[in-house]
N, C-alpha and C positions, 0 to 999 in steps of 0.2 A: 414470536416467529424469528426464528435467526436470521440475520443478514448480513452479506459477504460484501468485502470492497476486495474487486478485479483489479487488478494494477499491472499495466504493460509498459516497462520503462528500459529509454535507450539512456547509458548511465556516457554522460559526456565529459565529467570533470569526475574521476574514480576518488581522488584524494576527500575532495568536497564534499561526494556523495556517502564516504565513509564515516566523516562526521555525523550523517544523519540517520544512519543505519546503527551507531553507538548509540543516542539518543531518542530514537523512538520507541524501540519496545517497550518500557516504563507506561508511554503514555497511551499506548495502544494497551495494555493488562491492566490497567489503571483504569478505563471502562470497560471492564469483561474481554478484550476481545484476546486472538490469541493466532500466530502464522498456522495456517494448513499448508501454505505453499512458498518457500522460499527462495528463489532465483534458483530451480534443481534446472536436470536438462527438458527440452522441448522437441516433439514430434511432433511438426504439423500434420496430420492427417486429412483436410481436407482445406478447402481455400487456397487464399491468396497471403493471411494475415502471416506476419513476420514476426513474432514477438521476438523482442530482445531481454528482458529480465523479466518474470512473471513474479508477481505477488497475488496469495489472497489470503485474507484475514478474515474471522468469523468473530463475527460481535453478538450476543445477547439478543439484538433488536434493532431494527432501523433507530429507535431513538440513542441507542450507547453509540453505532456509528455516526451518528451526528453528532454526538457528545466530542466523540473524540474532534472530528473533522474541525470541530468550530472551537476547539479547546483552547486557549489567548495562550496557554503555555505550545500549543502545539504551531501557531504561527509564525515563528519567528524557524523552526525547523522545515516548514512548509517553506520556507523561502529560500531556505537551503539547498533544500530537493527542487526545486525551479530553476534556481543557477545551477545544478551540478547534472539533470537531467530533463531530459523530455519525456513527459507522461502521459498514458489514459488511465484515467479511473473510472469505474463505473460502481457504483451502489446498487447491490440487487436485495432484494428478501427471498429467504430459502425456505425451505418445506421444515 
């Protein structure tokens, strides 16, 4: 079953954050996964939510998305995206 990671991210440091946008795709195709949605534009349609940059990414399987998530190569980038922004993620399984 496929599973997406939702990502809503306010980008605080754009230079920072660029660095980590060069350097992940590798390791996100690296376990199957692959952008369905890249920071395009946003219509909130209903609620309250704000997103400011949307990401989601479709991986193979809850476990490729953990793969990647917990990747020792992919930490040191995760630290990156910390300093340079503020995030939600969420991991769902899809149909």
């Amino acid at each position: 079953m496929a599973a997406y990671l939702l990502v809503d991210i306010d980008v605080t440091d754009p230079l920072l954050y660029d660095e980590y946008r060069a350097q992940v795709p590798a390791l996100i195709a690296a376990q199957g996964g692959r952008y369905l949605v890249r920071g395009g534009a946003v219509a909130v349609l209903e609620g309250t939510w704000q997103p400011k940059r949307t990401v989601v990414l479709e991986f193979p399987n809850m476990e490729a998305l953990r793969a990647f998530w917990e990747d020792p190569a992919y930490q040191p980038l995760r630290a990156v995206r910390e300093r340079a922004a503020k995030s939600n993620l969420v991991a769902v399984e899809g149909v």
